[in-house]
C-alpha positions as CSV (number, residue, x, y, z in Angstrom):
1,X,10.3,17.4,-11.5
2,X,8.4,14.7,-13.6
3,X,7.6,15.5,-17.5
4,X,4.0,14.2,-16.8
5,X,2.2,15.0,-20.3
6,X,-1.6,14.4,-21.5
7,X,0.0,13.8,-24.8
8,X,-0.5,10.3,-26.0
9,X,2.2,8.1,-27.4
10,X,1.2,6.4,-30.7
11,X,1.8,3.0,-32.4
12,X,5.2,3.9,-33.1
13,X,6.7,5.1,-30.8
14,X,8.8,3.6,-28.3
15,X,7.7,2.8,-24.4
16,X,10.5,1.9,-22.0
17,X,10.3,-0.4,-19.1
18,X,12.2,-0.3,-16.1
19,X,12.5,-4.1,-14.8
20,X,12.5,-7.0,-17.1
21,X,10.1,-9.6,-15.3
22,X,7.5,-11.5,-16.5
23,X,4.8,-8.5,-16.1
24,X,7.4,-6.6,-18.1
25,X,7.1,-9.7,-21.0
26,X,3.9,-9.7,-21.2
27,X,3.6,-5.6,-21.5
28,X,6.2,-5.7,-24.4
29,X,4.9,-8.6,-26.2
30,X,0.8,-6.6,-26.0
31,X,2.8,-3.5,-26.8
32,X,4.9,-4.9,-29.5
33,X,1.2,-6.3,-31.3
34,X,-0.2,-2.8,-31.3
35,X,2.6,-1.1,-33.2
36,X,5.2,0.1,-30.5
37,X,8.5,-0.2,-29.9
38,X,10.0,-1.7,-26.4
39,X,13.2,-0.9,-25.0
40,X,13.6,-3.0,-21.2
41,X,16.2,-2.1,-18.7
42,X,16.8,-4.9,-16.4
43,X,19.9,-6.0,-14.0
44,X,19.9,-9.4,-15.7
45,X,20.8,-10.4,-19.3
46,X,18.0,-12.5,-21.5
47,X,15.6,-11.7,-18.7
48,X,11.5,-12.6,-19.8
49,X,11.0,-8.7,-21.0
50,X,14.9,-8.4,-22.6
51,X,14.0,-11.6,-24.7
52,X,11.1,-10.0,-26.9
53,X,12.2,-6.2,-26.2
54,X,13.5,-4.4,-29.4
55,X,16.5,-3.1,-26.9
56,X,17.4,-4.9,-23.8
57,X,19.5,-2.6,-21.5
58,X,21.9,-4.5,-19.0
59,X,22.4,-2.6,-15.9
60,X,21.5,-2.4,-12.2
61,X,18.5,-0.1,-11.0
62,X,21.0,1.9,-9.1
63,X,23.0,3.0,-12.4
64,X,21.5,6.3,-12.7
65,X,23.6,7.4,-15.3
66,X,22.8,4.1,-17.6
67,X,18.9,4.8,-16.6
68,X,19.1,8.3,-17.7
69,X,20.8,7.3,-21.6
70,X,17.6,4.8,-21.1
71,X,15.0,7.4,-20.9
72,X,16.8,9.7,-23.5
73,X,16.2,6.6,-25.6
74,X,12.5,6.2,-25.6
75,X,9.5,8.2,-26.0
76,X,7.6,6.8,-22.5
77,X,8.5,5.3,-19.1
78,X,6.4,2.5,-17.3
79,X,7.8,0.0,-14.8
80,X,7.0,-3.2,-14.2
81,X,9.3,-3.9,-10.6
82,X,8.1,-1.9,-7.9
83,X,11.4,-1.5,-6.0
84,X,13.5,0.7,-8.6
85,X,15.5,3.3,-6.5
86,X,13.5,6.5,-5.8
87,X,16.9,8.6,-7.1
88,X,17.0,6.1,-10.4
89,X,13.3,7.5,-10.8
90,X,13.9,10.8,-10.2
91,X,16.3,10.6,-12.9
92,X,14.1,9.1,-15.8
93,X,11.2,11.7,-14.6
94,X,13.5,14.2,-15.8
95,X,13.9,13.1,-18.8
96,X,10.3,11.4,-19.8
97,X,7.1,10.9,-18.8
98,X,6.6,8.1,-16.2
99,X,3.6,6.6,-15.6
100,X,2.4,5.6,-13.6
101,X,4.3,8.4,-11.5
102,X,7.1,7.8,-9.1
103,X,4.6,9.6,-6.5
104,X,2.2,7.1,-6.7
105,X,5.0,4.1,-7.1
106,X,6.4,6.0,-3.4
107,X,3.1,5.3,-1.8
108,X,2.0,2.1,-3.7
109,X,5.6,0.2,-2.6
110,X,5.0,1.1,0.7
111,X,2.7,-0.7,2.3
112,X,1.7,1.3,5.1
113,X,1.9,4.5,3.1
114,X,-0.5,2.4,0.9
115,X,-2.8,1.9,3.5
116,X,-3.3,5.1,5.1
117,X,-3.6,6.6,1.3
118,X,-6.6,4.2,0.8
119,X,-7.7,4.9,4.7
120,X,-7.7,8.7,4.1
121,X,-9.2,9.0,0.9
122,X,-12.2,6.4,2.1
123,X,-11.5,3.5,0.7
124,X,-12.1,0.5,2.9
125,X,-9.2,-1.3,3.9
126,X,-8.3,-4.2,6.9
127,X,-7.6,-3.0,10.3
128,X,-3.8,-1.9,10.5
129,X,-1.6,-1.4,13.0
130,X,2.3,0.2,12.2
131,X,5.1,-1.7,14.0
132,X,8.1,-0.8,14.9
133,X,9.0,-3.0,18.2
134,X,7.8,-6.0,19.9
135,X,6.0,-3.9,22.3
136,X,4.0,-2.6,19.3
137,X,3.5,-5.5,17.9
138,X,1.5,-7.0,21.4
139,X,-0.7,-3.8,21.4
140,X,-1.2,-4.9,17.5
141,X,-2.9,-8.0,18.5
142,X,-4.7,-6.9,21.3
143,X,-6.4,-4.5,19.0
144,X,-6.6,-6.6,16.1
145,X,-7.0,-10.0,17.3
146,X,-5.6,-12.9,15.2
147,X,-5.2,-14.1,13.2
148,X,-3.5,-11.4,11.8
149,X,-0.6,-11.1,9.5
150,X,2.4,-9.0,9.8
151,X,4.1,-7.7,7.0
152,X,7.2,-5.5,6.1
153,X,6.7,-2.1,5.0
154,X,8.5,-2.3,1.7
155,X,10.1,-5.4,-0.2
156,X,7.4,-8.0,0.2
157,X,6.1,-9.5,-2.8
158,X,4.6,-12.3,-3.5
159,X,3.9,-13.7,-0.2
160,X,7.4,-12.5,0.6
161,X,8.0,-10.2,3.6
162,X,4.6,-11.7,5.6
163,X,3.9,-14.1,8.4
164,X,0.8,-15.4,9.6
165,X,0.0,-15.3,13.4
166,X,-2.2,-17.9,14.1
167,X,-2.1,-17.2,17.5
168,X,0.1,-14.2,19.6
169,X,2.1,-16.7,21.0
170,X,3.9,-16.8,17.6
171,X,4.5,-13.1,18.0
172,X,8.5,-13.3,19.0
173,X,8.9,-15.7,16.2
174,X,7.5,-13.1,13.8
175,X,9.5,-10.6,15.2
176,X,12.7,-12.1,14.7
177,X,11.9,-13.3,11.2
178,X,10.8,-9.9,10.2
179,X,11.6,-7.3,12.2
180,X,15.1,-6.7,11.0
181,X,13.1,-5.6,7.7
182,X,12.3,-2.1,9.9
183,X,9.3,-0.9,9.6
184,X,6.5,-3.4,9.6
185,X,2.5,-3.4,9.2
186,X,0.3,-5.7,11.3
187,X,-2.8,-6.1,9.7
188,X,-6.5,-8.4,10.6
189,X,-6.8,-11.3,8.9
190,X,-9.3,-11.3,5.8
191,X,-11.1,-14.4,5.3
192,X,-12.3,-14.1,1.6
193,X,-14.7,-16.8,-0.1
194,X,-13.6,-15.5,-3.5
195,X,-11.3,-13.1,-5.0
């Protein structure tokens, strides 16, 4: 159940943020300017967002119960670390409005979820292939070509998560950097002259 409501929070009012990053920072510092109130709950004390946060609450992701006194705490959720635990989620949602919500954080911190979203709603999107084994990974690259660059599903971030295949004979060495991960996405290479 999610407590998604069309009625606005006003200057004010207090917006929670689940992570503490520097995304998070900047979002409490805007937020703080315009009148709100920030509360951050982050596994690490003093992180970027717990430093200019009104309330900085110290606990892991996984602490549902701590994440649920969190949410009973402020008047909105938001999240700025895509990899909070669905059931820590699910939690808040009952509590507050999150937004945006943890539906759209399940398919958005996938990345082939993500994909086939964009793909089935007509959005254009690079050439994809799911892997799950070597042997998917080879019929990958045939269809795609390379380079290409194969990815994990969920956790990557930041460049983390990928490797670029140059060439197929790289493909083993991609496969045992990244497919312990599980599932994977091997996806054509993009060659962009701006972003």
């Amino acid at each position: 159940m999610s407590l998604a409501t069309n009625t606005p929070v006003l200057p004010g009012g207090t917006i929670g943020i689940l992570g503490g990053g520097q995304l998070g920072r900047m979002f409490a510092i805007a937020a703080r300017r315009m009148g709100y109130r920030v509360h951050a709950l982050d596994p690490v004390q003093d992180g970027p967002a717990g430093q200019v946060a009104d309330v900085e609450w110290v606990a892991p992701y996984e602490d549902v119960e701590t994440a649920r006194k969190f949410a009973a705490a402020v008047d909105v959720v938001t999240f700025e670390f895509e990899n909070v635990p669905a059931e820590t989620l699910a939690a808040v949602a009952e509590l507050r409005a999150v937004y945006p919500s943890p539906q759209v954080l399940d398919t958005c911190r996938h990345r082939l979820r993500e994909k086939q979203f964009l793909q089935s709603n007509g959005f254009p999107v690079a050439a994809f292939a799911p892997v799950r084994s070597v042997d998917e990974l080879r019929t990958a690259l045939t269809r795609l070509g390379t380079p290409a660059i194969l990815k994990t599903a969920e956790f990557g971030y930041d460049g983390k998560g990928q490797f670029v295949l140059r060439s197929s004979d790289q493909m083993e060495q991609a496969w045992v950097e990244l497919g312990p991960a599980g599932s994977l996405i091997a996806e054509s290479f993009v060659k962009f002259s701006r972003e």
